[in-house]
C-alpha positions in Angstrom: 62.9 -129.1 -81.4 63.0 -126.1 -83.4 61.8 -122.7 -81.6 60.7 -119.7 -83.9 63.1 -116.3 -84.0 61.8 -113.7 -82.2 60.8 -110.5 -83.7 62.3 -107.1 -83.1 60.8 -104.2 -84.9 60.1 -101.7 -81.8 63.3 -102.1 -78.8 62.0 -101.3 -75.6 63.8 -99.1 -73.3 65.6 -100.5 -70.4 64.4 -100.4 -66.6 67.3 -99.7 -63.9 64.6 -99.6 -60.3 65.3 -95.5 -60.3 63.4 -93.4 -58.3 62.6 -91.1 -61.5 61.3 -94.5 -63.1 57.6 -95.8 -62.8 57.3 -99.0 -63.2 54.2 -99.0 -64.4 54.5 -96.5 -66.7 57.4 -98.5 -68.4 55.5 -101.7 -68.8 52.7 -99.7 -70.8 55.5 -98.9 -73.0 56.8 -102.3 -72.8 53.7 -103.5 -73.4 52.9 -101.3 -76.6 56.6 -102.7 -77.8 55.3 -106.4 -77.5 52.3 -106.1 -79.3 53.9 -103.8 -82.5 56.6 -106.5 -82.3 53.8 -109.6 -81.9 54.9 -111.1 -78.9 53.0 -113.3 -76.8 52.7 -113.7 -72.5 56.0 -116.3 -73.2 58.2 -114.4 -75.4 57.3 -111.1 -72.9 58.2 -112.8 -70.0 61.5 -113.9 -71.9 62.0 -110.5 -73.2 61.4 -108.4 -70.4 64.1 -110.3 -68.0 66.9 -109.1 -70.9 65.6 -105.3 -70.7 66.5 -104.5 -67.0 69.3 -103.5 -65.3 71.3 -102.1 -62.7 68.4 -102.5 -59.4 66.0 -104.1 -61.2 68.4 -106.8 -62.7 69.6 -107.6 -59.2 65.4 -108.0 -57.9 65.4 -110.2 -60.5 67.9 -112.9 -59.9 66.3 -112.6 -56.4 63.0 -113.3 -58.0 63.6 -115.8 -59.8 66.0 -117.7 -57.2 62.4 -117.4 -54.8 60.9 -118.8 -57.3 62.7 -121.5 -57.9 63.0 -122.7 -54.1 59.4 -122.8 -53.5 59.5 -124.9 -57.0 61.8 -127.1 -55.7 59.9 -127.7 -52.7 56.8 -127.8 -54.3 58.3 -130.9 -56.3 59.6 -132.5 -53.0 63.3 -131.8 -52.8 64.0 -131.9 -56.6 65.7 -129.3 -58.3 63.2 -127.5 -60.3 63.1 -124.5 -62.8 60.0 -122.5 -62.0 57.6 -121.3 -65.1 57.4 -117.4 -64.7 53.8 -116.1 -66.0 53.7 -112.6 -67.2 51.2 -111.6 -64.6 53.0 -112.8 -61.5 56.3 -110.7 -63.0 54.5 -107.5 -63.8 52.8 -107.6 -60.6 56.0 -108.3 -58.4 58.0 -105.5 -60.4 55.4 -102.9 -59.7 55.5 -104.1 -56.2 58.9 -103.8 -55.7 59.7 -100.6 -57.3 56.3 -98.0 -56.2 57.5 -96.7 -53.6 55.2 -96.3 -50.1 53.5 -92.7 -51.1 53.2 -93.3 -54.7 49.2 -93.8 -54.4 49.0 -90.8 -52.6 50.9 -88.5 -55.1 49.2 -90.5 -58.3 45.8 -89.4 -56.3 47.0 -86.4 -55.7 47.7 -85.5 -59.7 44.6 -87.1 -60.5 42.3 -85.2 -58.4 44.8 -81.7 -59.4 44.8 -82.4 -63.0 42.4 -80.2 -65.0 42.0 -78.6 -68.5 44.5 -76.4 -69.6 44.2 -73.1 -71.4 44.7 -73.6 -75.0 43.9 -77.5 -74.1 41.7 -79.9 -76.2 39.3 -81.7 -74.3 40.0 -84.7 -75.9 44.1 -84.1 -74.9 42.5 -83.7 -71.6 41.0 -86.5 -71.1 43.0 -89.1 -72.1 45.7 -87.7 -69.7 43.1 -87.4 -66.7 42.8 -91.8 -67.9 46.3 -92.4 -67.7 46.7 -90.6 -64.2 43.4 -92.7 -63.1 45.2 -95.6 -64.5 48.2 -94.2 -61.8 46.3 -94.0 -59.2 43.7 -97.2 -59.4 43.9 -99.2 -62.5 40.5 -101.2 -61.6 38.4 -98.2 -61.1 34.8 -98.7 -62.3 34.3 -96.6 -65.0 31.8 -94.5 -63.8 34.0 -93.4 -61.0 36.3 -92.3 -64.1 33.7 -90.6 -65.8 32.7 -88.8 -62.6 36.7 -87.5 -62.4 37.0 -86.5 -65.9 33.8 -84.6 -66.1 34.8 -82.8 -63.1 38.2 -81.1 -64.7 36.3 -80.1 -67.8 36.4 -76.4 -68.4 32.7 -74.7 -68.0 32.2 -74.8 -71.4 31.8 -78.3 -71.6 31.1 -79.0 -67.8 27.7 -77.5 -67.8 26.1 -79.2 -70.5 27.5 -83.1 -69.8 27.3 -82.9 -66.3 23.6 -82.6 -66.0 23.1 -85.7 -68.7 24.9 -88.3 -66.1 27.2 -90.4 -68.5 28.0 -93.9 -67.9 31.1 -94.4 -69.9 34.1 -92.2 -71.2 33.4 -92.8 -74.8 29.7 -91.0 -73.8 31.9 -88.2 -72.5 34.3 -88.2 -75.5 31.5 -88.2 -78.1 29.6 -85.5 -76.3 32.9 -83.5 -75.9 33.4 -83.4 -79.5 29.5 -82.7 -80.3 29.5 -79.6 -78.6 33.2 -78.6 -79.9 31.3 -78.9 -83.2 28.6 -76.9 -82.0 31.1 -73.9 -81.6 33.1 -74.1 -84.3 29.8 -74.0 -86.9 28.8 -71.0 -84.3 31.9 -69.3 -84.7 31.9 -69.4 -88.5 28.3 -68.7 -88.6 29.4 -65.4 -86.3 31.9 -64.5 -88.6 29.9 -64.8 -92.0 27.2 -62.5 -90.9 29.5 -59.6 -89.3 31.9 -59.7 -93.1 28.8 -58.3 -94.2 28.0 -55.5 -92.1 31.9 -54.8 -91.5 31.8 -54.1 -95.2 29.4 -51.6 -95.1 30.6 -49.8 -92.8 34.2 -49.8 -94.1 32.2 -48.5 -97.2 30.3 -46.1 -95.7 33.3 -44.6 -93.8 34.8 -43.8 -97.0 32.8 -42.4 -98.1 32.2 -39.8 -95.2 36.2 -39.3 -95.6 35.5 -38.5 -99.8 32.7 -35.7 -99.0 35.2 -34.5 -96.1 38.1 -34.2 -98.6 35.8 -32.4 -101.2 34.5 -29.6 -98.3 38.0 -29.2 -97.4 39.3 -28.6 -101.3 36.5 -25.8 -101.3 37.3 -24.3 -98.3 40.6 -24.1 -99.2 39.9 -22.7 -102.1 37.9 -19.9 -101.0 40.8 -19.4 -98.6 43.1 -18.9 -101.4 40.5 -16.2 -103.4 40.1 -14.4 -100.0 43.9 -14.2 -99.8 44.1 -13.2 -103.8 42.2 -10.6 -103.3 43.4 -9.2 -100.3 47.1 -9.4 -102.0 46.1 -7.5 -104.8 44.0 -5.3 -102.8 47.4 -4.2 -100.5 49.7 -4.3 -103.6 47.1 -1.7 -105.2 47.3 0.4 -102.0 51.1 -0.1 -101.6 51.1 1.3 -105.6 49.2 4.5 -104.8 51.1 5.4 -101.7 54.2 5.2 -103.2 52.7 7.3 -106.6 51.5 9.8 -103.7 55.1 9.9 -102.1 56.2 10.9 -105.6 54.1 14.0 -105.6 56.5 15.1 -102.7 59.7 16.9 -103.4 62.0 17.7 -101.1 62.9 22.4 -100.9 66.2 21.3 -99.9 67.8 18.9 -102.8 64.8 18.7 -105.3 64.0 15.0 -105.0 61.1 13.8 -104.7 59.7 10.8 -102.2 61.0 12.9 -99.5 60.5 16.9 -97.8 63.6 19.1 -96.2 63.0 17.4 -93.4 64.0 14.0 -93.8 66.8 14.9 -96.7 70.0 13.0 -96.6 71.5 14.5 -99.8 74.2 17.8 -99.1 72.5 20.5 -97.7 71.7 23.2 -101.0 71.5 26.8 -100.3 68.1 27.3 -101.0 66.5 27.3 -97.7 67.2 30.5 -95.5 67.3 29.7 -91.7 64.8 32.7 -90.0 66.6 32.9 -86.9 70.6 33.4 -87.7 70.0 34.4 -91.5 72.2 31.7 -92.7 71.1 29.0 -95.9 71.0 25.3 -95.9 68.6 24.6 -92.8 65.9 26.1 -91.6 64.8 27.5 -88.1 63.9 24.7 -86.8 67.2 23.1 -86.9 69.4 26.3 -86.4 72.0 25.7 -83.6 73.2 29.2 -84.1 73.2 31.5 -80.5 73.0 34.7 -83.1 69.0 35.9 -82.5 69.4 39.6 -84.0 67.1 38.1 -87.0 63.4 37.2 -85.0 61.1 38.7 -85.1 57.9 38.5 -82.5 54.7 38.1 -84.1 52.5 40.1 -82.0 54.4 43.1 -81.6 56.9 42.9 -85.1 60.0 43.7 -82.6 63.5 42.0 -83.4 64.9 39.9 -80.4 62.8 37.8 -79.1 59.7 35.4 -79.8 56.2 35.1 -79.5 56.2 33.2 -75.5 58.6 35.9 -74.4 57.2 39.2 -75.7 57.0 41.5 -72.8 53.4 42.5 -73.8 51.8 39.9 -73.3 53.4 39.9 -69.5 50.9 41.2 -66.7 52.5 42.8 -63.6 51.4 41.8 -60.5 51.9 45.2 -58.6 50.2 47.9 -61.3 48.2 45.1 -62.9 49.8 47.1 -66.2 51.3 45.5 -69.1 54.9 45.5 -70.7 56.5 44.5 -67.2 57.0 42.2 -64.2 56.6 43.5 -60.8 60.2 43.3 -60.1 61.0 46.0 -63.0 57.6 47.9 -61.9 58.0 51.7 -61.0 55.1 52.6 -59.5 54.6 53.9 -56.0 53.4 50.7 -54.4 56.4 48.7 -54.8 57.9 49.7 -51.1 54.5 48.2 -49.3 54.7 45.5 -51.7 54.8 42.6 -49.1 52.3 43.7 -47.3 49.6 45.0 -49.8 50.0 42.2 -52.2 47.3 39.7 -52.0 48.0 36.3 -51.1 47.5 33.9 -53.0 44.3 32.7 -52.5 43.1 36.8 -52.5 44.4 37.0 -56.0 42.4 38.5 -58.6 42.5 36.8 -61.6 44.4 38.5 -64.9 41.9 40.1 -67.6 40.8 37.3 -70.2 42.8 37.3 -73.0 46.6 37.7 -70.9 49.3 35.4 -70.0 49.1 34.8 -66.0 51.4 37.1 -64.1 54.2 34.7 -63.4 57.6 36.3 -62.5 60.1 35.7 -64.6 63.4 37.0 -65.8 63.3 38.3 -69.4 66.5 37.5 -71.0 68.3 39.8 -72.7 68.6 38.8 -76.6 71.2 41.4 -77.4 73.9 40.4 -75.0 73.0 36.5 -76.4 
């Protein structure tokens, strides 16, 4: 008897009984091995006994040693080799390895699990299948549908929900009917606003072109106003320094300049009027010598115009030419007591300095 070589395109992965291990998870994978690898329910049976290990190698001698005793005594106390069907093997590892709370935690992801941000629907859903499949591979599929529909984001939840599907591929068709919807509204969206964002790209250039032209004119009448005002105060600078020129200074004969602000050596041809002397003039005389002035009211030498005695008022005689100190007359003796006070006073003729003592100094001793 000749038997036919077994195929191995896809290995599976092994099974060691871990806690981090489902087995039901792994035969799905086992099982999507076996059929890209075209194994029947005798060659998987075969096959999955040389893929586990560790735990689940040691279950399985005591599985099959089980197996074979009630065999044996099925067949009346002969030895016997019992057949292993793929069914009662799948169904024995699962029950061996789940542990006591895994339908609660498979429930407990099932009923958690919802559509993620950024998530597809269809991505969505066949995950919320697979964690159904976790939690109760029988379920009726309208109990599935009723789960799925559930986690759906609002988008898609309130428009399949009210239609009462029967079947997931109802839910998967309407899922993708309505994410065609949106995409042809979201195009249709963005080719009507290109039109209008145009325009107003163009027409916002053009409000920056006119504003670019007012400013070049204003700035150019800035520049005229400025022009003019330049040449205007260059003008006037001109003719004040062509009027300076017509000065000329008594003192050094340059012109731009008087006596009064010269810098150049003093040049004999300015006579001082009070000490007689050249080079300055009275103003600036620091000479004590006085013998020169003359008063202007009365043409006397010696003294100036604010200290010629007649313009001076005395306050005794009510005469001129004296103060009351200096005054002769009769009525000096009674003076303190026949002198008015103050507020008595008569008031000096119009046309005379106030009678306000003070001593006359005597220029020819100065």
């Amino acid at each position: 008897m000749t038997t036919k070589p077994v195929k191995l395109g896809v290995v599976p992965s092994t099974f060691s009984g871990r806690a981090d291990q489902d087995p039901y998870k792994y035969l799905q994978r086992f099982e999507l091995a076996a059929q890209a690898n075209s194994w029947d329910e005798t060659i998987k049976t075969a096959q999955l006994q040389n893929y586990l290990a560790d735990t689940a190698l040691l279950w399985l001698h005591k599985y099959l040693k089980e197996q074979n005793a009630q065999a044996t005594a099925t067949a009346g106390g002969t030895p016997t080799i019992a057949k292993i069907k793929w069914k009662d093997i799948t169904e024995a590892l699962q029950k061996a390895f789940r542990t006591v709370a895994s339908k609660e935690v498979a429930e407990d992801k099932m009923l958690a699990r919802k559509q993620r941000s950024g998530e597809s629907p269809e991505d969505y859903v066949y995950a919320k299948i697979d964690l159904i499949s976790d939690y109760e591979s029988d379920m009726d599929e309208t109990t599935q549908v009723r789960h799925i529909v559930r986690g759906l984001k609002p988008l898609y939840f309130e428009k399949i929900y009210p239609q009462n599907l029967k079947t997931v591929e109802e839910v998967l068709s309407q899922i993708r009917r309505i994410s065609d919807t949106q995409f042809l509204i979201t195009k249709y969206i963005e080719v009507n606003s290109v039109e209008p964002a145009t325009k107003a790209v163009a027409d916002f250039s053009k409000i920056l072109e006119l504003q670019s032209k007012q400013h070049a004119q204003q700035m150019d009448k800035m520049m005229e106003v400025f022009t003019t005002q330049f040449k205007f105060q260059n003008n006037k600078t001109q003719n004040f320094s062509s009027q300076n020129n017509l000065v000329q200074c008594a003192n050094c004969g340059k012109r731009n300049h008087n006596a009064n602000q010269c810098r150049g050596q003093k040049a004999p041809k300015i006579q001082c009027m009070h000490c007689g002397k050249f080079g300055h003039i009275a103003g600036f005389c620091r000479s004590q010598q006085s013998s020169s002035i003359i008063c202007g009211t009365c043409n006397k030498v010696g003294h100036i115009l604010n200290m010629c005695l007649s313009q001076v008022t005395c306050n005794q005689c009510q005469r001129r030419g004296h103060l009351s100190r200096n005054c002769r007359s009769g009525n000096q003796q009674g003076r303190s007591s026949t002198n008015p006070t103050p507020n008595n006073r008569t008031p000096p003729p119009r046309g005379t300095v106030n009678a306000v003592e003070m001593t006359t100094p005597d220029l020819n001793t100065a």
